[in-house]
Residue frames relative to the residue before (quaternion, step in Angstrom):
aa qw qx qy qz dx dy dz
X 1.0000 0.0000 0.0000 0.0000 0.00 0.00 0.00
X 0.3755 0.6497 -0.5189 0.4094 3.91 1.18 -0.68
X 0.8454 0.3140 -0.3964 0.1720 3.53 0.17 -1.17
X 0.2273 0.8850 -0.1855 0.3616 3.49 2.08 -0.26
X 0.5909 0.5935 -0.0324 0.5456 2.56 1.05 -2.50
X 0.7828 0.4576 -0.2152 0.3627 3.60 -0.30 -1.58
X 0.6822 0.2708 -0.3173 0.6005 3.92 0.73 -1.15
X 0.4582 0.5701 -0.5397 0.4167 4.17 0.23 0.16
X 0.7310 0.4108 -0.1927 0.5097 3.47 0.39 -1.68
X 0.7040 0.5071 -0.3029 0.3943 3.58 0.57 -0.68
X 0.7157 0.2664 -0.2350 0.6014 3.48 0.95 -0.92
X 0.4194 0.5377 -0.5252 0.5090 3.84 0.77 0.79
X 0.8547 0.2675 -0.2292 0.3813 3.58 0.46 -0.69
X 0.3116 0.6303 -0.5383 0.4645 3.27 1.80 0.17
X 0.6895 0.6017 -0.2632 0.3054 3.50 0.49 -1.71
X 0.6561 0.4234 -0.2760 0.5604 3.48 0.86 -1.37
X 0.7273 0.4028 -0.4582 0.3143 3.86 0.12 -0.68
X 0.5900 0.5802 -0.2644 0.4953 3.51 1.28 -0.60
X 0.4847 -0.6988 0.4836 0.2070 3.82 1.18 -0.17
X 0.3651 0.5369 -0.5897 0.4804 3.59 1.32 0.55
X 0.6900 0.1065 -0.6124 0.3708 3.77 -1.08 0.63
X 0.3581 0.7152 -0.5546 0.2296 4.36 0.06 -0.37
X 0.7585 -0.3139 0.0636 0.5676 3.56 -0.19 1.34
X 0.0225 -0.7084 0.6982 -0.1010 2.86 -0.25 2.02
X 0.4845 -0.6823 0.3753 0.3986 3.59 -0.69 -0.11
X 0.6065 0.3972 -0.2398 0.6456 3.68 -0.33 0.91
X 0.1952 0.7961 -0.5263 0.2261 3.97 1.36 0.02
X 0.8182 0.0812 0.0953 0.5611 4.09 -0.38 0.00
X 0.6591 0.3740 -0.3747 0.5342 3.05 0.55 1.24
X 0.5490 -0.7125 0.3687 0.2348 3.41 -1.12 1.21
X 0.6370 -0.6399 0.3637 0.2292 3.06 -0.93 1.33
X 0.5157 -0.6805 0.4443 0.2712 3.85 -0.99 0.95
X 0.5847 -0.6591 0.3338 0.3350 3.66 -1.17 0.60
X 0.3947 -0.6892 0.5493 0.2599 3.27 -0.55 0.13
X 0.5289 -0.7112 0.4134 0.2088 3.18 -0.76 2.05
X 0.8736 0.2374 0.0831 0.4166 4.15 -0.11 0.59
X 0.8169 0.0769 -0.2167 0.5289 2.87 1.58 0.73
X 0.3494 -0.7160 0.5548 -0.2397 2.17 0.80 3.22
X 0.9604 -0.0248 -0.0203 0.2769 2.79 -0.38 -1.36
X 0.3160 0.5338 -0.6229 0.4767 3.73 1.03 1.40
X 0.5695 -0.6860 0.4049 0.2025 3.00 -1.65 1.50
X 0.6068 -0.6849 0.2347 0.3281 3.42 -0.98 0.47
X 0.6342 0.4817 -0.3915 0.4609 3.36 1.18 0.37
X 0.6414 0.5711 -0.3132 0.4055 3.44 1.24 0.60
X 0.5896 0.7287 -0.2668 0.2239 2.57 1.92 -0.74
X 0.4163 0.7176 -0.3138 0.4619 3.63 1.70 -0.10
X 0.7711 0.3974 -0.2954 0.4002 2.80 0.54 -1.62
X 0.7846 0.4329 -0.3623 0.2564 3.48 0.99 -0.79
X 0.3523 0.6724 -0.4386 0.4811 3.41 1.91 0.01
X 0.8876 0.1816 -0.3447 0.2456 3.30 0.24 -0.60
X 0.3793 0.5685 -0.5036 0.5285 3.71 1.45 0.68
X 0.6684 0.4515 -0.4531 0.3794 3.39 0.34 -0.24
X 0.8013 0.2674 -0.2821 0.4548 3.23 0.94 -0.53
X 0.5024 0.4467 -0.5431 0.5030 3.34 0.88 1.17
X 0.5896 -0.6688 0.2918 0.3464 3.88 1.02 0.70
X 0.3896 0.6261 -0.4792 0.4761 3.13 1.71 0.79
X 0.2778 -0.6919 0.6625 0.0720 3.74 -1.29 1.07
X 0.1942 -0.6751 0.6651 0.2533 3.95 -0.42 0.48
X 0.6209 -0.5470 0.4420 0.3463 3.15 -1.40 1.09
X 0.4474 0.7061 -0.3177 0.4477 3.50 0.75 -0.88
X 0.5999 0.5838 -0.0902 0.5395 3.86 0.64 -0.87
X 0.7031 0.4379 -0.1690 0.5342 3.00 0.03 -1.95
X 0.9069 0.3153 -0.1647 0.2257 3.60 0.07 -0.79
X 0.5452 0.5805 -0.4188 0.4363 2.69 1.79 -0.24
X 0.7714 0.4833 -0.3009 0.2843 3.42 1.17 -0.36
X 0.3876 0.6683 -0.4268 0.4701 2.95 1.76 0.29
X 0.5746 0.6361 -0.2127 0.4690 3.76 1.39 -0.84
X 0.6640 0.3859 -0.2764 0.5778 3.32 0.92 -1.10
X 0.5066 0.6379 -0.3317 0.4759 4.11 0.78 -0.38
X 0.8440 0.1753 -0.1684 0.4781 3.46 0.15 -1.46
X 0.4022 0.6214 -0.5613 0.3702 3.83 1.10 0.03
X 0.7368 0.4420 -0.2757 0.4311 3.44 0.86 -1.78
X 0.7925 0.3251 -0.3764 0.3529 3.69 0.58 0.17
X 0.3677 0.5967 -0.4745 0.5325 3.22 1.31 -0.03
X 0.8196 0.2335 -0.3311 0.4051 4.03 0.24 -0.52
X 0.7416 0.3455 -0.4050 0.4082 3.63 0.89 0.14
X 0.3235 0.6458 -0.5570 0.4099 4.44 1.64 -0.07
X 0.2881 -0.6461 0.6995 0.1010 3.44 -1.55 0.84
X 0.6115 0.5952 -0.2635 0.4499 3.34 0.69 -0.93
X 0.3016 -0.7447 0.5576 0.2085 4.07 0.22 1.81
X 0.7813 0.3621 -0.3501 0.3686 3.65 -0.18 -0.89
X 0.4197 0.7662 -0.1757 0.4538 3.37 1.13 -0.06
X 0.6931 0.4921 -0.0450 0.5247 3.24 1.13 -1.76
X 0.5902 0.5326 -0.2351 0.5593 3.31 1.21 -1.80
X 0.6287 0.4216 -0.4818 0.4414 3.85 0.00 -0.98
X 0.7745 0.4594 -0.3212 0.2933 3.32 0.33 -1.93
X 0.6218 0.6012 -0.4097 0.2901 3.77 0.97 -0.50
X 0.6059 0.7168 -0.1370 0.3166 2.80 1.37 -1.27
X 0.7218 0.5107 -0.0049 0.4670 2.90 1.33 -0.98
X 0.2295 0.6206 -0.3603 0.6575 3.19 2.51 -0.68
X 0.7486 0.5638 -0.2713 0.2195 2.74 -0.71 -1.79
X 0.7637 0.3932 -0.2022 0.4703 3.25 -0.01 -1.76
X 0.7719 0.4463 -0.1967 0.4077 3.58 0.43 -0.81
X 0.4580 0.4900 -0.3027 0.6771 4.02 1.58 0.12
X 0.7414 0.3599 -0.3357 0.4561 3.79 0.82 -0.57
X 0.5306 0.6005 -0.3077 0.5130 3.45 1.53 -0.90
X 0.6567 0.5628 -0.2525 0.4339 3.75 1.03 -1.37
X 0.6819 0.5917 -0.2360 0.3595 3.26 1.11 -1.00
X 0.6531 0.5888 -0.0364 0.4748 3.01 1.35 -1.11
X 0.4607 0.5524 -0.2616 0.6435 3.28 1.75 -0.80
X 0.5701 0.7584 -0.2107 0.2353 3.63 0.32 -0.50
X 0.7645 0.3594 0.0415 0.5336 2.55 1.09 -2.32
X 0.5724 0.6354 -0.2593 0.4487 3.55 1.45 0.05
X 0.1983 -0.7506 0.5343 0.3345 4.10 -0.07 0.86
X 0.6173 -0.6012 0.4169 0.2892 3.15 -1.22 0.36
X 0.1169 -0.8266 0.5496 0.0300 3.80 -0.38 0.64
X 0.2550 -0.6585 0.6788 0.2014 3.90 -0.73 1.11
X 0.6030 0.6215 -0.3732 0.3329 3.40 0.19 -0.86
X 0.7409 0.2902 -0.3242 0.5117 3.78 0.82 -0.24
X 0.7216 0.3463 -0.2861 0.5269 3.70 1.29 0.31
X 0.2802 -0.9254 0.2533 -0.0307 3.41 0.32 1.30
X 0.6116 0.5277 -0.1143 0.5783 2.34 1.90 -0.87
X 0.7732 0.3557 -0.1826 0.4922 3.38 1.35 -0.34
X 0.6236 0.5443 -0.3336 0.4512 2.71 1.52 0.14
X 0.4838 0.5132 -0.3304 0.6272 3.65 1.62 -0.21
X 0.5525 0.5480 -0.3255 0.5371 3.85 0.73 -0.25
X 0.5202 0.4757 -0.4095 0.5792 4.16 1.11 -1.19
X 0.6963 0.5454 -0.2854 0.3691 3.28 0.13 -2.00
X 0.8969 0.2074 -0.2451 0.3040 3.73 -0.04 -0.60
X 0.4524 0.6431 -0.4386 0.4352 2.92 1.42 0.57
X 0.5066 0.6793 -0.2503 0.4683 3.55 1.54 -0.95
X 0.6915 0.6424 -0.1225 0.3067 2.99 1.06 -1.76
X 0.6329 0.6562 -0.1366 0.3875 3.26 1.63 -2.02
């Protein structure tokens, strides 16, 4: 990642010598949340900002909205056996989510997205 690191910092100080941040709007003032990543820790939260905007979704993501989906139908199905499946499946997938968590995130096993980071840096 160092090398990642290096064209970031570099094309940060291109920017600054060129006078692209000078009265941005919002200058001295704390930066807005980021819609969906409550509950991704804060030293990832870059990394996933910037897969997302290389049209990569972390699985992590992916599932949480599946989660937010079957909550909302788990409270409006009528059908009890129905519910039970749908919980079950909550369930299993909040334990799977959880677990997703405890794992750092590695480009290096998604090549394809990771040449996708890279040429976005690159652009």
């Amino acid at each position: 990642m160092d090398f990642l690191v290096m064209i970031a910092e570099r094309k940060i100080l291109e920017a600054m010598a060129r006078g692209e941040f000078d009265n941005l709007p919002g200058a001295g003032r704390p930066l807005p949340r980021e819609e969906g990543l409550d509950g991704v820790p804060a030293e990832l939260r870059m990394a996933y900002k910037v897969l997302k905007n290389a049209g990569f979704v972390p699985p992590e993501v992916e599932l949480r909205k599946e989660i937010l989906t079957l909550q909302e139908l788990v409270e409006v199905v009528e059908d009890d056996a129905e519910r039970r499946k749908m919980r079950r499946e909550l369930q299993a997938k909040q334990i799977k989510l959880s677990l997703l968590m405890k794992r750092p995130l590695h480009l290096d096993n998604a090549l394809e997205y990771r040449d996708r980071v890279y040429e976005k840096f690159r652009g």
